[in-house]
N, C-alpha and C positions, 0 to 999 in steps of 0.2 A: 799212387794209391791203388790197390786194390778192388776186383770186384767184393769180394768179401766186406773188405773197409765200407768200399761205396753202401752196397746192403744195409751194413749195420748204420751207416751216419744218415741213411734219409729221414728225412722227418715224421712224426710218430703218425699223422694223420697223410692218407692214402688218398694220393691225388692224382686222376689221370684227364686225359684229353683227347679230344676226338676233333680234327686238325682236316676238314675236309677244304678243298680248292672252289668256287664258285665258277668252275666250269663247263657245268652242265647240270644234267639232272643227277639223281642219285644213285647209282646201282646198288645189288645187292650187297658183292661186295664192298661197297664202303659201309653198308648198314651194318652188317655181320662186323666191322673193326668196333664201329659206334655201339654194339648191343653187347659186344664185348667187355668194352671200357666202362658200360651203364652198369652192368652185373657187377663187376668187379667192385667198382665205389661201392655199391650201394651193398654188397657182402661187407665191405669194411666199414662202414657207413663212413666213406670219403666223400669228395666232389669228383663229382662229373662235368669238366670244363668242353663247353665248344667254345673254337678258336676260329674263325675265319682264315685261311694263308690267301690273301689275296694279293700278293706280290707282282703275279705274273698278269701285268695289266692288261696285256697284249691277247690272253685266252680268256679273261673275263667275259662271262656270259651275262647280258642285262637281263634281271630275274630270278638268276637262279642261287642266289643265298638264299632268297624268301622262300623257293621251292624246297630248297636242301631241309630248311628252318622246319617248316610244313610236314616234310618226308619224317622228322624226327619225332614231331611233336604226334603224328597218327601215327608212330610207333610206341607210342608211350615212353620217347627218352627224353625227361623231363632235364636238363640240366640246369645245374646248380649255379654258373658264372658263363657268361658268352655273349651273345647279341640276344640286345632284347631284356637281360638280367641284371639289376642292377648287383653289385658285387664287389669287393676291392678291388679286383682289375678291371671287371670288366664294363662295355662289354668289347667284346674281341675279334678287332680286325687287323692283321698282321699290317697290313699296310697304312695305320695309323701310330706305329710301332720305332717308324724310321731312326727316330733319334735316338732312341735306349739302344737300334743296334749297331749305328754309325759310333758312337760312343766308348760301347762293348768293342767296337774292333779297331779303332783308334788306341786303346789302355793296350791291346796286344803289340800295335805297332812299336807303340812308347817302348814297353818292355823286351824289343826286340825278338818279339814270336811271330811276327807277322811283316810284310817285308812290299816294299811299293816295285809293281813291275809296268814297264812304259811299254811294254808288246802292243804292237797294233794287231789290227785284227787279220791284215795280211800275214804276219809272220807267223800267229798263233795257226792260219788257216795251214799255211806252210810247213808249219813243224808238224800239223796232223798229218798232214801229206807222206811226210817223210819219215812218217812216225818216230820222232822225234824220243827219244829218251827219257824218263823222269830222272831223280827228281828236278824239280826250276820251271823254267822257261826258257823260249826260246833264244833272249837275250840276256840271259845267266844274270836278271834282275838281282837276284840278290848277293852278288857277291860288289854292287855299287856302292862307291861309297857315298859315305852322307854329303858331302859337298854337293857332290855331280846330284843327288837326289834332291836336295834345297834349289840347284839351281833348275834343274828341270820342273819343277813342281811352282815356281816362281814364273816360270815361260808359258805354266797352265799347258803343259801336255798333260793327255788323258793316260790315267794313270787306275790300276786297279789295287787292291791289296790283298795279297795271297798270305796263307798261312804256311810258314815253314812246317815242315817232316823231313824229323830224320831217318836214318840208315836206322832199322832194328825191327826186333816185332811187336807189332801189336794184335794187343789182346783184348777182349771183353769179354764178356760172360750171356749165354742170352738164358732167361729163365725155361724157356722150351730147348732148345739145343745145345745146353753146356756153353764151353768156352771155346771159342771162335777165335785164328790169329793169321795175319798176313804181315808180308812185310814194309815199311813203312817207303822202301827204294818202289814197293809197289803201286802205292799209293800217288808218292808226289806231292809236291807242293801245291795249292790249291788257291782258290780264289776265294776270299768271304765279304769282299767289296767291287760290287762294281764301279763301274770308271763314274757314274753317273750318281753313286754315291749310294745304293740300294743293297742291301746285303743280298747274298742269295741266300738260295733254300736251305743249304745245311749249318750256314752261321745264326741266321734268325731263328729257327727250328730253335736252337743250343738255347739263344739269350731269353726268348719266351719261357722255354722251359724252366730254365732257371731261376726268372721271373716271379713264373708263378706257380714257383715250388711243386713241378711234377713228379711224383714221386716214382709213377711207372710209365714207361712208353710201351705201349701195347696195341702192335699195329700189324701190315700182314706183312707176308714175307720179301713182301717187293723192294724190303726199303734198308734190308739186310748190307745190301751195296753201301746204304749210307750210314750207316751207323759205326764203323772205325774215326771217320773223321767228326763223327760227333761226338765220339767217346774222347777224342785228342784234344777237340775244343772244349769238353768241362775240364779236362784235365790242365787245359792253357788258363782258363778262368778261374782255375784254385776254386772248383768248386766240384762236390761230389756226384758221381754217374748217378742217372736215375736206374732202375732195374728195366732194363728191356727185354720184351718179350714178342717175341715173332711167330706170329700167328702160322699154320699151315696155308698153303697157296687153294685157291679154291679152284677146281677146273670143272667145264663144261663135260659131257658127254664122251664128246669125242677126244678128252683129256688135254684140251688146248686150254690158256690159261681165260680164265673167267674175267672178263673186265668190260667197262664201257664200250671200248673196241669192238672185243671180242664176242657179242653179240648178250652180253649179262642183261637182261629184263631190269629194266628200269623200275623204282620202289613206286612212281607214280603209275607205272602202270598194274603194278598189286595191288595199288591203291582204285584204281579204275577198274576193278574186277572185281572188287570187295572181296577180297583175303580179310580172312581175323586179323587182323595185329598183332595178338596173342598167339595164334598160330607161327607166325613169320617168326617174332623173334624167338620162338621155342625152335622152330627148325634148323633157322639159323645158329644159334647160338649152338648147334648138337655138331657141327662142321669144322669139324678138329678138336672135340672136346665132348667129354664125358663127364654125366653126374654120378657115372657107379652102377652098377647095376646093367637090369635091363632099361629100363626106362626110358621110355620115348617122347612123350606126352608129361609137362612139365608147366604149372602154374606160374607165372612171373615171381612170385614168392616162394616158390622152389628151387628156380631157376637163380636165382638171389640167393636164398641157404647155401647151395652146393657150388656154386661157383671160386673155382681157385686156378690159379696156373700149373697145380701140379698134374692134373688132369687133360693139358693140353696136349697133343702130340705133334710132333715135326711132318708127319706125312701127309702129300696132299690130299685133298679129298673131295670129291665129286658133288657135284650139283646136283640134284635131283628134282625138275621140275613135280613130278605126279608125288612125288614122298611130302615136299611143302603143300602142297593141295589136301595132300591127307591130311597133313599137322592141322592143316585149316578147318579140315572138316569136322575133326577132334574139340578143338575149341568152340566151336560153331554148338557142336551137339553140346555140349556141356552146360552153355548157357540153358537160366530157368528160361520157361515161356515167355513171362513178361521180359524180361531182357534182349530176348531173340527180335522178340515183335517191334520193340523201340531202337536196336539194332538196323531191322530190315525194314523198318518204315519207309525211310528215304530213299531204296532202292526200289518203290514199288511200282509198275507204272499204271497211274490211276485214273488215266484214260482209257486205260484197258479194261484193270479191273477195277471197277464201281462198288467197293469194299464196305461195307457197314462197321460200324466201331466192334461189333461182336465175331462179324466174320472171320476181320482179319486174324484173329488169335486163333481161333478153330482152324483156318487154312495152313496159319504156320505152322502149328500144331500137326497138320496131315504128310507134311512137306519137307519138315526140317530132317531127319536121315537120310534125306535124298542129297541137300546143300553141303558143298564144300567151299563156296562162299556168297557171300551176300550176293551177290550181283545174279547169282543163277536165279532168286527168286521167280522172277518172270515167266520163267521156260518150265518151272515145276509150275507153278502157279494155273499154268496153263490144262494140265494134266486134269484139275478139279474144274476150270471155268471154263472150257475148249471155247473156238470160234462156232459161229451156227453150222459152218460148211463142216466141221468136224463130225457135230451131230448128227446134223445130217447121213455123213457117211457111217454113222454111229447104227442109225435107222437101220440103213440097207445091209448090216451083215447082221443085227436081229434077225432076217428072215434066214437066215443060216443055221442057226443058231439050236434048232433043233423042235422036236413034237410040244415040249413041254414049256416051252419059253414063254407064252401068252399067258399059263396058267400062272408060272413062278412069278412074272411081273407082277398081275391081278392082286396074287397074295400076298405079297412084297407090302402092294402099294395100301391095301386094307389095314395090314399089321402097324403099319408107319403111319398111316394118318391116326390112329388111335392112338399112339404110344404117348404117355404121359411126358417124360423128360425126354431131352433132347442132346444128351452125348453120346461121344463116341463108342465108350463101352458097351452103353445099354444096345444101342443101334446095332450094333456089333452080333450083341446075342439075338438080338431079334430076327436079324436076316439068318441066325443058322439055325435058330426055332424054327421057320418059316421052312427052309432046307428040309431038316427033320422029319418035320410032320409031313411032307408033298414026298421024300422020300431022293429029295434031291440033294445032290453035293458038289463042292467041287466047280468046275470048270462050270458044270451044265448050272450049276445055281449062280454063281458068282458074274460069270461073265455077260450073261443079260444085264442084271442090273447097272454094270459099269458100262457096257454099249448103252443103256439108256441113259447115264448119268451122265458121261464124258466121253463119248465115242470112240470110247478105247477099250479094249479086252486088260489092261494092263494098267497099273498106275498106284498109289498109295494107300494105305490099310483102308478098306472099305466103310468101315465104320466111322473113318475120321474125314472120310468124303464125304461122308454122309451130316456130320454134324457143320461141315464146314459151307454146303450149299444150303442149310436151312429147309426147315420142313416142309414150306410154303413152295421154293424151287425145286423138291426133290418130288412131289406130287404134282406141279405141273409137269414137269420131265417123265415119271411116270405112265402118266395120262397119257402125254403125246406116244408116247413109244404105245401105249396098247394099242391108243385109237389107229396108228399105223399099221400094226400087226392086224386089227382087226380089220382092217380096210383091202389088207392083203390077200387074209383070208377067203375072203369074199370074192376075190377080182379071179 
């Protein structure tokens, strides 16, 4: 059969999977396969399947499905069947799976595609040693015949079952890189049962998916190596290739490959920084793939519209930590008020800041162009409510500050106890009325008032500092800064 064939025979509705290991936490790169395969369904309006592969008992980490679960669901990759979902399969733990694949590779043996080799583990170690020759094993298992294999298998030696390859090429097709071929003398005969009766990774991978009707495997390029003998195993199961597509390889900085290992930032700790969600997978999802255009900055509903694989490209492509910070801070900005505020509530710390139900939307309001994500709250924050020692030091460059600074305060602070409303606009114009008329501008007007407000020459539109400390704290903070200057005066 054909790639072609395969193509046209999957079935009408578009179903992929996102197949991660419970070995640890989540990197990016595994997010980026997951936000991949989420866009993709949800363009077709398919399923988005998590599968659990927890086979490999041995590197099981206690906790971290829940984590992985967690990492997905604060990325907004709701799936459709998996753990947790009730579903026709689901939900989905590979290693609850055992018998559909001992089963599936038993009907191979039957049918003579798959063949029992008695290697121990010394010979096998030995044949690598000696780098031993494909295709077989090291004890030419399959050229045994059935007799000698009944009687062996009756004595209960430990026995595995390998799938024969023969002599020829093989080929497949990947929807990013065309058609792909080696030869099968390269390959070798292989293993899809172990001795202990567990399939491995690339037989199980096969029977899940066929299972449960994946229609695309869309994953990164790491897994390139495996996918000849997965393409032989649907072709041994008289069942059609799914469309595979291999993502580009994501690399760090210094162009070494991106992964767990390889120093990749963990999705919990985006998450512990307060990155948008929205941000991450807009950046990610833009890491080998194009919506067209310029376009950077892309709504999860956009991001869903334009999504296709003909847009993906084979070349790697760099990590960029500060570019996702930006994506973040993109997102970030976009939200209305109300959303930001109910956003960055839970980041706020409120023994710090002693927040009125009104303030706090005035301060986020002063602040938010400054965030690229949640978590900086605090450190802006600070900008408007400094500590006392701040002020303090706020005081002593007042006396710097120049001839006119005691009068600007004075009038500052007359203008603002009168003034009727109390936002940012209006406050805004009143302090450069106030400017105007005194004949002052600039640094020499501006920078008083913010040494008296928050001990800083520098910091957030003045106006929306102004609405954000409240009329009540912006005339005592006033007061205190004259009655210093005027005490300076004096001395």
């Amino acid at each position: 059969m054909t790639d072609q064939q395969d193509a046209q025979s999957i079935m009408d509705q578009v179903r992929v999977r996102f197949a991660p290991s419970p070995t640890g936490s989540l990197h990016i790169g595994n997010l980026r396969v997951a936000i991949f395969n989420y866009l993709f369904a949800r363009h077709h309006d398919g399923a988005f399947v998590v599968r659990i592969e927890d086979t490999d008992r041995e590197r099981n980490v206690e906790g971290s499905l829940e984590g992985l679960l967690d990492d997905l669901r604060w990325a907004g990759l709701d799936w459709d069947e998996g753990p947790g979902v009730d579903g026709p399969f689901g939900p989905y733990r590979q290693s609850e799976r055992g018998d559909n694949h001992r089963k599936a590779a038993l009907s191979l043996e039957e049918r003579g595609l798959a063949y029992r080799c008695f290697c121990s583990d010394e010979e096998l170690a030995q044949a690598a040693r000696d780098d031993a020759p494909e295709p077989g094993c090291p004890g030419n298992c399959r050229s045994l015949e059935e007799g000698d294999i009944r009687a062996r298998m009756e004595r209960d030696e430990p026995s595995t079952l390998r799938f024969t390859v023969h002599p020829g090429t093989i080929t497949f097709r990947d929807a990013v890189r065309g058609d792909i071929s080696l030869e099968g003398s390269d390959l070798g005969d292989f293993v899809i049962l172990r001795a202990d009766g567990r399939a491995t990774y690339n037989f199980a991978v096969v029977v899940d998916d066929l299972e449960m009707k994946i229609s695309h495997v869309i994953r990164g390029a790491g897994h390139l190596s495996n996918t000849p003998k997965q393409a032989l195993l649907f072709d041994a199961l008289d069942a059609p290739r799914p469309v595979f597509a291999h993502l580009p390889m994501v690399l760090g900085a210094d162009k070494r490959k991106l992964s767990k290992r390889e120093g990749a930032e963990g999705v919990v700790q985006l998450r512990s920084q307060g990155f948008h969600p929205d941000g991450v997978v807009n950046y990610l999802s833009l890491l080998g793939w194009s919506p067209g255009g310029d376009r950077e900055i892309l709504s999860r509903q956009e991001l869903i519209a334009a999504m296709d694989l003909d847009r993906v490209g084979a070349t790697d492509t760099v990590f960029d930590p500060e570019k996702l910070r930006w994506a973040s801070a993109q997102h970030i900005a976009a939200l209305s008020l109300p959303e930001l505020v109910d956003a960055i509530r839970p980041w706020v710390d409120t023994e710090r800041f002693d927040l009125e139900a009104r303030a706090l939307p005035a301060a986020v309001d002063a602040i938010r162009t400054r965030l690229t994500t949640f978590g900086e709250v605090n450190e802006h924050l600070s900008l408007i409510f400094p500590t006392e020692d701040a002020l303090q030091a706020g005081l002593q460059e007042l006396e710097r500050e120049g001839d006119s600074t005691l009068d600007t305060l004075k009038a500052i602070r007359t203008t603002l106890s009168s003034i009727e409303g109390w936002e940012a606009p209006e406050l805004g114009s009143a302090v450069r009325s106030v400017g105007k008329d005194m004949g002052v501008r600039g640094r020499a007007l501006f920078h008083p008032i913010r040494l008296a407000l928050t001990g800083s020459r520098q910091g957030p539109d003045l106006g929306k500092v102004l609405a954000a400390l409240g009329r009540t704290r912006c005339i005592e903070l006033l007061d205190g800064a004259i009655l210093w200057l005027e005490k300076s005066e004096a001395v």
